[in-house]
C-alpha positions in Angstrom: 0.6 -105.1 -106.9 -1.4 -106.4 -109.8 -1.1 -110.2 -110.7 -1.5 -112.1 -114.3 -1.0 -115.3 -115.5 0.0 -116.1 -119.2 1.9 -119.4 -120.8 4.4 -120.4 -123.4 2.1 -119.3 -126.2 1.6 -115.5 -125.1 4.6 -114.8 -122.7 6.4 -112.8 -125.5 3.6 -110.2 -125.0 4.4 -110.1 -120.7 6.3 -107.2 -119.7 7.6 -105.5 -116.7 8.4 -108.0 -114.2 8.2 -111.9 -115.4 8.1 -115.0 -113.3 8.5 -117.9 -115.5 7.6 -121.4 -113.3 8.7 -124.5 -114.0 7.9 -127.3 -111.0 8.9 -130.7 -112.5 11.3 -130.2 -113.0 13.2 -127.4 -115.2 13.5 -124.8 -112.2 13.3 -127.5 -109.4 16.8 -129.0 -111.2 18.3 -125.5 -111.9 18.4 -124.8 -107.9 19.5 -128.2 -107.2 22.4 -127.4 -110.3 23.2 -124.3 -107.9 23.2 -125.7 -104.3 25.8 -128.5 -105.9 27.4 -125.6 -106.6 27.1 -124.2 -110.0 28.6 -120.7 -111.1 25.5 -120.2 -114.1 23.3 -121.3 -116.2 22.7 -120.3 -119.4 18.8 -121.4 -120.1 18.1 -122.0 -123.9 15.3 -122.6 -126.4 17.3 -125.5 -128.5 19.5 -128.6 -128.5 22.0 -127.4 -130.8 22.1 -124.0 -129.4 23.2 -125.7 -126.1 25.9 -128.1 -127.3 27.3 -125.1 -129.8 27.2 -122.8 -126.2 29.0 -125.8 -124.5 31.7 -125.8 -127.1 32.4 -122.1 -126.7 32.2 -121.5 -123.0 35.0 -123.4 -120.9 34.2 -125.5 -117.8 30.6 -125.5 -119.0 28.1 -128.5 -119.1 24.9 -129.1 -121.0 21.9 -130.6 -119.1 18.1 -130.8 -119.5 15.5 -132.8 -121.9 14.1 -133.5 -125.1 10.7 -135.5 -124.0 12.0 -135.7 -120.3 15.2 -137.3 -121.3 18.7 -135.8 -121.8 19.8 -135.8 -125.8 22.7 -136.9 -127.0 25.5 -135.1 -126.5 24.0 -133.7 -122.9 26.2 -134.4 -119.5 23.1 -134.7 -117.3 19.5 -134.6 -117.5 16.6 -133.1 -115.9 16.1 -134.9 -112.8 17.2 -133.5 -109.3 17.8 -136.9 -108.0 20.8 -137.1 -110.5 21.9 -133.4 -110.2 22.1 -133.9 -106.8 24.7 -136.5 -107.0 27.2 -134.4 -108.8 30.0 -132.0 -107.9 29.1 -129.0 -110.2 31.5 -126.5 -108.3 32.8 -123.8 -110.3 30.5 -125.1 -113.8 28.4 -122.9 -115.8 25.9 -125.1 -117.2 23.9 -124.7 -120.3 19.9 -125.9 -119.4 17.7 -126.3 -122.3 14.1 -128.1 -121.5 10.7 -128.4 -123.3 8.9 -125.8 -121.2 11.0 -123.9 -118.2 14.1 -122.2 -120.6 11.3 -122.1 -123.9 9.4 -119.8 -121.4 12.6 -117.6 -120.9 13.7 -117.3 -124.1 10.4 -116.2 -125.1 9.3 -113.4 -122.1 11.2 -111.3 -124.9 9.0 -108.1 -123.7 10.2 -108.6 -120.1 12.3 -106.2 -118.0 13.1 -108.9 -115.3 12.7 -112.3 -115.5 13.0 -114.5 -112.5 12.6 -118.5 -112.6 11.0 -120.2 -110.1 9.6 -123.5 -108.5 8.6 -124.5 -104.8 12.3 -125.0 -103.5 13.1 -121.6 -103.9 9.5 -119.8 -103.5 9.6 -117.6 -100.4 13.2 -116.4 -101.7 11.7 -116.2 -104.5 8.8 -113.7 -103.2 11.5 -111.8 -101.1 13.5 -111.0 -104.5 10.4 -109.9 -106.0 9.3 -107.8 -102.8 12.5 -106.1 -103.2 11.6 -105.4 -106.8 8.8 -103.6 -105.4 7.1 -104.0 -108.9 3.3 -102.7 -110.5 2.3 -105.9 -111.6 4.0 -109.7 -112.1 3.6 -111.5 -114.7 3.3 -115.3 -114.2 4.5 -118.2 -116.9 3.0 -121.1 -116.5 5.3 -123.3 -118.4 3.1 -126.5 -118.1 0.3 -125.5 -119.4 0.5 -125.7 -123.2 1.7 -129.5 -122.4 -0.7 -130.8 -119.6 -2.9 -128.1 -118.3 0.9 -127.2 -115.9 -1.4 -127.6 -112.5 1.8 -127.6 -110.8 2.9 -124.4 -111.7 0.0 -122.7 -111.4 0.1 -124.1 -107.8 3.2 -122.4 -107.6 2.1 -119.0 -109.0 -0.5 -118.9 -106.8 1.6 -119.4 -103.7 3.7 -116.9 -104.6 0.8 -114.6 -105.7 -0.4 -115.2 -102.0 2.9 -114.9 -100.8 3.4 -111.4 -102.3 -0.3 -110.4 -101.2 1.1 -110.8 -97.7 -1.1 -113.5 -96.5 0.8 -117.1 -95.2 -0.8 -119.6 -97.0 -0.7 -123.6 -95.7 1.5 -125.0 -98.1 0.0 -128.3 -97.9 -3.0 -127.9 -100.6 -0.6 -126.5 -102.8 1.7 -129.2 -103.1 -1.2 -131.9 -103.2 -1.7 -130.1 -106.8 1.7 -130.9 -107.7 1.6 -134.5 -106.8 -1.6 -134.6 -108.6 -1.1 -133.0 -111.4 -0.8 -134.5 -115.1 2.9 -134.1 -115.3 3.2 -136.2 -112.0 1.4 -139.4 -113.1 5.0 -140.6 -115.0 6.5 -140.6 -111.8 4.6 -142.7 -110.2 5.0 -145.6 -113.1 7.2 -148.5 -112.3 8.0 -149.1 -116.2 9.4 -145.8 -116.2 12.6 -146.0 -113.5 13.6 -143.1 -116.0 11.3 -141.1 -114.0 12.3 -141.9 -110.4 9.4 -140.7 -107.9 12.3 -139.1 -105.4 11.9 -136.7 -108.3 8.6 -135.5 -107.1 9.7 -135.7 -103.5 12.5 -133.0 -104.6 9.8 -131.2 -106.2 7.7 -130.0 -103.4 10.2 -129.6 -100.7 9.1 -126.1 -99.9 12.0 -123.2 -99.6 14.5 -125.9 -99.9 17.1 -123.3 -100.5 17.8 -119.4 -99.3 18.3 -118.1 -102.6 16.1 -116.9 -105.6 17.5 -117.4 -109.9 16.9 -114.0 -111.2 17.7 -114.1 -115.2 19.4 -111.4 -116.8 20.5 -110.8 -120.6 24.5 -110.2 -121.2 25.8 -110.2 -124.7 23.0 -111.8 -126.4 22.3 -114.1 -123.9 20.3 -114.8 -120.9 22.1 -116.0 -118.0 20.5 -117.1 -114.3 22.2 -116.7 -111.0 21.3 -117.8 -107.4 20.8 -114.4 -105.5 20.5 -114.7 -101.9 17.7 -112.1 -100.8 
């Protein structure tokens, strides 16, 4: 199995197999959207495009950021701490954030995408096992932003996961707490950005399922898949 890496601004040349990574908090908030138990989501590039989808699909939500913040119009943000205070049962939620659902939306090349982050990663390498694919492609989400060291910890867990080798954990979740997109966290003017965020963040195979995207009448939908 042959590993690459790409980002927001060339993942609509990846193809075959596409894991698109998004740490803090995108895909971290998308599993905790699940385990509260969420039917979908629908992952999207825009604001409008999620409140129009909202307006059209019953029993739906729209959650996520513009600039880490829910916009107008949204039910819930981007944080796991708040997700994981609400009864999604039964909801299909429409996510649209500034990196994790821009780098779906634009793998357009890909055959399979899955979305990942720490709390789902060794589910996330037995889905992708099971694929039994050439080559994976990684997206590292972060990295047109703030250099995304968190998710290209996570890629290269996984990548080390999928080699076969059992990595410590530890050094790879040091690089999440100190990455760039981290240090807003940590900032008492900013209870916006509660630091029980970051604990969320890097609690390693948190869950027993993997969020394998697929495309269904024009649109891209995510599911938790047990593997």
């Amino acid at each position: 199995m042959k590993f690459h890496y790409t980002n927001l601004d060339t993942c609509h040349e990846a193809t075959g197999v596409v894991v698109v990574i998004d740490v803090i908090r995108a895909f971290t908030n998308a599993a905790f959207a699940f385990h509260r138990g969420a039917k979908e989501i629908y992952p999207v590039s825009g604001v409008d495009e999620a409140l129009l989808l909202k307006a059209q699909i019953p029993n739906s939500l729209a959650c996520g950021e513009v600039g880490g913040l829910p916009p107008e119009g949204f039910d819930f943000g981007n944080s796991p701490t708040q997700t994981n205070a609400l009864d999604l049962n039964g909801k299909i939620i429409i996510q649209r954030t500034g990196a994790g659902t821009q780098g779906i939306a634009r793998s357009v090349k890909a055959s399979q995408i899955v979305a990942a982050s720490f709390v789902v990663a060794r589910q996330t390498a037995m889905y992708l096992q099971k694929l039994s694919p050439d080559s994976v492609s990684f997206v590292v989400t972060g990295q047109t932003y703030d250099g995304g060291e968190e998710d290209v910890a996570c890629a290269n867990y996984l990548e080390a996961l999928l080699r076969g080798d059992a990595p410590d954990p530890t050094p790879f979740l040091e690089r999440v707490r100190n990455s760039n997109d981290a240090k807003i966290f940590f900032s008492p003017l900013r209870p916006e950005f509660p630091e029980i965020d970051l604990v969320h963040c890097t609690s390693l195979d948190k869950f027993d399922f993997a969020m394998p995207v697929i495309k269904e009448n024009g649109h891209h939908i995510m599911r938790a898949v047990k593997s």
